[in-house]
C-alpha positions as CSV (number, residue, x, y, z in Angstrom):
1,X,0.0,0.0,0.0
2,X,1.4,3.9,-0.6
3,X,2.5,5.7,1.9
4,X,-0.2,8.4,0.6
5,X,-3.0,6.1,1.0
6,X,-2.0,5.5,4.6
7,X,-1.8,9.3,5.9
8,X,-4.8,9.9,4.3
9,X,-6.5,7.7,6.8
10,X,-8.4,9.0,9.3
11,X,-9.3,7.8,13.1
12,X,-11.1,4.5,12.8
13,X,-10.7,4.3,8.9
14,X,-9.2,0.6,8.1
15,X,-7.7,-0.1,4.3
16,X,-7.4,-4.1,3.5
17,X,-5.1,-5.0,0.8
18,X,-5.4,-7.1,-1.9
19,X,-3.0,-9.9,0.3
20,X,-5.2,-9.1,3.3
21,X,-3.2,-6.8,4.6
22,X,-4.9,-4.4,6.9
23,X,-4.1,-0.9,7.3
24,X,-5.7,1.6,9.9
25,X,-5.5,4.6,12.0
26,X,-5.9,4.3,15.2
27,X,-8.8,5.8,17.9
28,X,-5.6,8.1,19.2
29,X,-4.0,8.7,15.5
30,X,-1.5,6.3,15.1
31,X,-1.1,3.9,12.0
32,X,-1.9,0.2,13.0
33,X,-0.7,-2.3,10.4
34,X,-0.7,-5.9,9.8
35,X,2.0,-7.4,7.4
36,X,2.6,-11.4,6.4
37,X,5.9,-11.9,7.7
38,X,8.5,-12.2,4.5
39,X,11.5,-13.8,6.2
40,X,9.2,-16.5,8.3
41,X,5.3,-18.1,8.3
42,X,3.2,-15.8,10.0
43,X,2.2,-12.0,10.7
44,X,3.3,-8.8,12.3
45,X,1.6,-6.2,13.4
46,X,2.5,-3.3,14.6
47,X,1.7,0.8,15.8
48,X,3.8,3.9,15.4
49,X,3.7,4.5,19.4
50,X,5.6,4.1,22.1
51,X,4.6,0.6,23.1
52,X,3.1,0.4,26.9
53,X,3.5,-2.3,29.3
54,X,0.0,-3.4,29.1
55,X,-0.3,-3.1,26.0
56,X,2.6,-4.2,23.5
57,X,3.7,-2.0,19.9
58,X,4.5,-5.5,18.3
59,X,2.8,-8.5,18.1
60,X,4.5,-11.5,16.0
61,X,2.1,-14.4,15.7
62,X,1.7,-17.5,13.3
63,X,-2.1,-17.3,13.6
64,X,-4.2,-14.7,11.9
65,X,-7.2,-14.7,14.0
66,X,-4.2,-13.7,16.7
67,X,-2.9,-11.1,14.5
68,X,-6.7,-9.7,13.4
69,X,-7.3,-9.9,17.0
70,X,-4.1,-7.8,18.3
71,X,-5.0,-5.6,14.9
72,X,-8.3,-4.5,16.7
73,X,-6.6,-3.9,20.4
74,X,-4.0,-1.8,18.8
75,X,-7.4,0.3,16.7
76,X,-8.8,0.6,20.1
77,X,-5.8,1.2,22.6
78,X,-3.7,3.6,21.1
C-alpha cells in the first residue's frame, strides 16, 4: 500500500489489501498495520507508538485470528 493512501487515513478508517493486509488509524491517530511476515510463516503487526506495558507495539504471531485480534486492540488502545 502507498504511503499516501495510509496518511490519508483517518481515526477509525481501516484499508485491506489485496493480500489481506490491513491498514488503519488508530482511535488516538496512530497507524496500525498488519503485514505477512516475509522472512518466516506468520504476521506482524505493529503501531507507530511508544509501546506500553500493558499493551505491547509488536505483536508476531503464526495465527491470523491472533494477528486480526491484536489488529483491533491496537485500533482501540492507542
Amino acid at each position: 500500500m502507498q504511503e499516501s493512501a495510509t496518511t490519508a487515513l483517518r481515526p477509525g478508517d481501516v484499508q485491506v489489501g489485496a493480500n489481506g493486509e490491513r491498514f488503519g488509524r488508530s482511535t488516538g491517530g496512530r497507524l496500525v498495520q498488519l503485514r505477512r511476515r516475509v522472512s518466516e510463516p506468520g504476521f506482524v503487526v505493529t503501531v507507530d507508538a511508544q509501546p506500553r506495558a500493558e499493551v505491547p507495539a509488536e505483536v508476531i504471531t503464526t495465527g491470523w485470528t491472533t494477528a486480526n485480534t491484536a489488529f483491533e486492540r491496537l485500533m482501540r488502545e492507542y
